[in-house]
Each structure stands twice: as C-alpha cells, then as structure tokens.
N, C-alpha and C positions, 0 to 999 in steps of 0.2 A: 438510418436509425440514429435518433439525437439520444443525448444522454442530458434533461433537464429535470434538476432535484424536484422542481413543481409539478412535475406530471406524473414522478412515480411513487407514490405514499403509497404505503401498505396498509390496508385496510385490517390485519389478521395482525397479533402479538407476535413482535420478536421475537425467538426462539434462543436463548443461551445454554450452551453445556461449559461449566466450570470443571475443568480439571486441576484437581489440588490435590495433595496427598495432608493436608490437614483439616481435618475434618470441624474445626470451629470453623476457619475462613471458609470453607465450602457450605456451610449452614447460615453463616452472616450473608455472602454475599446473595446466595438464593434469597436469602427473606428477604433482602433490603432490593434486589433485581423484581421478585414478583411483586413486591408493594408497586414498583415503578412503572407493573403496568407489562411485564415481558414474562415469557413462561420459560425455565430454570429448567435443568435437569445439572447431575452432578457425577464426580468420578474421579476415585480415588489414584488409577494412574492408569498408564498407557491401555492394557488390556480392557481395561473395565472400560476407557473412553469409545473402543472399537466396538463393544458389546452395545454401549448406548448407541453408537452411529448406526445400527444397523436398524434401529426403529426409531430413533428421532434424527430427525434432521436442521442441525441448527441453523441460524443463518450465520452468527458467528461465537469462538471459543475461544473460553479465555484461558491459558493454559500456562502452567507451575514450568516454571527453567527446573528446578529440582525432585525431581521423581524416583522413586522407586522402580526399579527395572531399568528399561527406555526412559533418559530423558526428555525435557521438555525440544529441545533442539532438534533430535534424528524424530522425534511426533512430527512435529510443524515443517518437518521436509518430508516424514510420507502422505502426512495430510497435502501439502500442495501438490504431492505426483496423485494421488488418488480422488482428489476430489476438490471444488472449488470454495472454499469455505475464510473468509475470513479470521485472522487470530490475533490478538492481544495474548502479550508474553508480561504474566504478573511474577516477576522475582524479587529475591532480597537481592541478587547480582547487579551492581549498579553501575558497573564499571563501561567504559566508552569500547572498549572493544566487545564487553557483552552484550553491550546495545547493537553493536552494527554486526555481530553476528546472528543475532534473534533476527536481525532485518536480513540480511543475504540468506537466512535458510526458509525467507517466505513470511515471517510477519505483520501483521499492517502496524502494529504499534507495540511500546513497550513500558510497560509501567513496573516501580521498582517497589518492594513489601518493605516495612505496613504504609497502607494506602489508603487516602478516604475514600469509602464508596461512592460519595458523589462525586469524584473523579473520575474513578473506573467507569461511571455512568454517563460521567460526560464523552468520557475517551470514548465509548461504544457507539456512541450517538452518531460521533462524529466519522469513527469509522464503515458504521454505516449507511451513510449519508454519502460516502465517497464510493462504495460500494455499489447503491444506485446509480453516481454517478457517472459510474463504466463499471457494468456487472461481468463477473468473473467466467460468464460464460460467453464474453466477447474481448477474448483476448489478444493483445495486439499480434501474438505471432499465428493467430488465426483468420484473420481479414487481409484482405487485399488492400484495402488502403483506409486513411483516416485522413479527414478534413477538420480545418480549425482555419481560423480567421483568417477565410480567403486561401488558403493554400491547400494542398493534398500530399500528403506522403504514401510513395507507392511501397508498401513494407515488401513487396517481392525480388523491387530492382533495385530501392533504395535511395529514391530518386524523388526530389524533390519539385515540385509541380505549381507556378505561381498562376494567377490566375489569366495571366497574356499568353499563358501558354508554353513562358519558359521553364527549362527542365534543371536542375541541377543535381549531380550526383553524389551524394554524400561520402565521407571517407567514413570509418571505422567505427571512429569515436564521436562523430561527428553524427551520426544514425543512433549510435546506442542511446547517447546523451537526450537524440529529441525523442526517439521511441520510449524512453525511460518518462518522462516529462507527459507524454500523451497519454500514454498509459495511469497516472495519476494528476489528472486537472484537477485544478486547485488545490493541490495539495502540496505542503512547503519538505521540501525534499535536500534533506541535508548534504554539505558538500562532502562529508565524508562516505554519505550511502551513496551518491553520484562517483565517488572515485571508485569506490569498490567495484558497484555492478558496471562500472566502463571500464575501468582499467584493468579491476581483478586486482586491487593492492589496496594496502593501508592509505592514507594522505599523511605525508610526512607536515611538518609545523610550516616549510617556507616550499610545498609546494603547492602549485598555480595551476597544473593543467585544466582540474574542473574550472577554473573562472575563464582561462584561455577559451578551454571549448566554447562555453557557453558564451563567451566574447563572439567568438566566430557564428553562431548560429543568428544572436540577436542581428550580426552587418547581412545576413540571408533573407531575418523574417521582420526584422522591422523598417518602418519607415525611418525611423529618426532612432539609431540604436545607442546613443545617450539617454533617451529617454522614452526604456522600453514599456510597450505595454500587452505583450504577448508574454515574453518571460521574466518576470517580474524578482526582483533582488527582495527578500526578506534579512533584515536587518537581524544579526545573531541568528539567521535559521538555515539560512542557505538558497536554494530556485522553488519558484513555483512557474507553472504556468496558468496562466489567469484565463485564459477561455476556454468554452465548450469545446465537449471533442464529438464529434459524427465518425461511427463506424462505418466500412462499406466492407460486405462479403465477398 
C-alpha cells in the first residue's frame, strides 16, 4: 500500500467539529469553514464534543487549549487512545513549551488566538493532506515494516534492510528518530518535537543530540550524506523526510 496525495481525493465534504468554549469564535469559524466547502459541527467543551462524536464523525478537530471542565490537553490524549482522528490545538497559549506540549499529547498542529480563518484553513488543508498521506489507520507500530527509497525498515526487529540485502540494526534513538520521520513524510518536524518524542526531555539551547542522530542515519541512508536527499535540513524548521512511505502488514 503506497501513500500518494494524487490517488486519494475525497470525493464527500470534509467533516470539522470545533471545539471552543466561545461561542462567537465557534460561529465565525463554522460559517467561514462551511462557505469553504467542509461541513462544521460545534462544541462548547469536553462532554458536549463526546455527545457530537458519537453521531458525527469528523475527519479532523480543531480544539480550544482552555476549556471548561477537561482541558483541551487530557481531550487530545483521550481522543488519540480512543480513536484516530486528527487535531489542530487553537489557543491564546503561545508559549514554546505549550507548543511542544499540545504536540507530545497527540496534535498535528497548533495554532495560537486570535487567528485568521484563512490560516486555520490553510493549516487544515495541510493537515489533511498529510493525513492521506499515511492515514491513521496504518500506523507505524501496526505494520511490520515500511519501505521508502529503496530501503525497508522492519518495525518488529528494528532492523534496517538495504536493497543488496544488507541488514543493519538500529540503536534506540536511532529507530525512534527514523520511525518518528516515516510516520510523517513530508512533513517538517521540529528539532524540539524530535528531541521530546526520542529522548523524552526538553532541548537544552547548546544541545546536538537530535542533529547527531540525525547525522548518523543520513551516513546509513544516503549515498552522499552532505548532500542529503531522503532527510532533507529545513532551514529554521528542523527534518523532514522527502519521500514516499509504502506500508506493509
């Protein structure tokens, strides 16, 4: 199974559920989301969002850091144990550790209030575009392995697979880092979210480990790893990996 953004268009209206506990911004963004062509539902906070889940199904939710009850934080971690659903976190919280916390309890993106709609619009777009691009129901610690340009990673043994046949076994950080990377192609993935979900810690200002690892994987998977073109260096944003990924069950 390939994952190419050209084969999978949705024929049917995206489906948004806004969760806000303010009710102008949850009336702006529906009108301004169903003008754009996607069908809106809305919800004042945690309970009410579960009431809507249970007859609509979105494809993804855009959801308030500040809520009444349950926060938007412990939502967007039972939302990822319960169900596969993409989420955009809209807050006033703008801070670098609230960013890379919304990200470690399961976000795809995070955007900070007040916000242009046609941002939030863009950011959805693109979230779900990467969405298709490895959908949530083939997720990496579900397959046996993944292929990308020329190589195979066995996620069981951890063990990396070149195409003559050679094997090599990855260390630690060394798996998490490419498994992290597979799991979102194309997508520019911050050195501070890389150090969290590898390390499990902050990035201090003068540490390197995320560049090291990521040093180490490019002298694995490129030919000429000065001038790599499978994990590709985004300038102020941190790795991406630039090609397709192919699931295998």
């Amino acid at each position: 199974m390939t994952f190419a953004a050209a084969s999978l268009q949705k024929d049917e209206r995206n489906r948004i559920l806004i969760v806000d506990d303010d009710a102008e911004i949850r009336d702006l963004l529906c009108e301004y989301l169903d003008d754009a062509g996607m069908e809106t539902r809305s919800a004042e906070h945690g309970e009410a969002m579960w009431q809507v889940l249970d007859s609509f199904r979105p494809d993804l939710i855009i959801l308030d850091l500040m809520l009444p009850g349950t926060d938007g934080l412990a939502l967007c971690r039972a939302l990822g144990e319960r169900m596969a659903i993409p989420v955009i976190m809209l807050t006033a919280r703008g801070a670098l550790i609230d960013r890379i916390v919304g990200l470690e309890m399961g976000a795809d993106d995070y955007l900070v209030k007040p916000c242009d709609p046609r941002e939030l619009l863009a950011r959805i777009k693109v979230v779900l575009r990467r969405t298709m691009l490895f959908p949530p129901e083939a997720r990496v610690e579900d397959v046996a392995s993944l292929r990308f340009a020329g190589w195979r990673l066995d996620t069981r043994l951890r063990q990396l697979h070149a195409r003559d046949g050679g094997v090599t076994a990855l260390g630690g950080s060394d798996y998490l880092a490419l498994r992290l990377l597979l799991r979102h192609p194309h997508r520019t993935l911050s050195r501070d979210y890389i150090n969290l979900q590898v390390y499990g810690r902050e990035r201090g200002p003068l540490d390197r480990a995320v560049d090291v690892c990521i040093s180490r994987l490019r002298q694995m998977l490129e030919e000429d790893a000065r001038n790599p073109s499978i994990i590709r260096t985004v300038r102020n944003g941190g790795y991406a990996l630039s090609v397709d990924v192919m699931v295998e069950a």
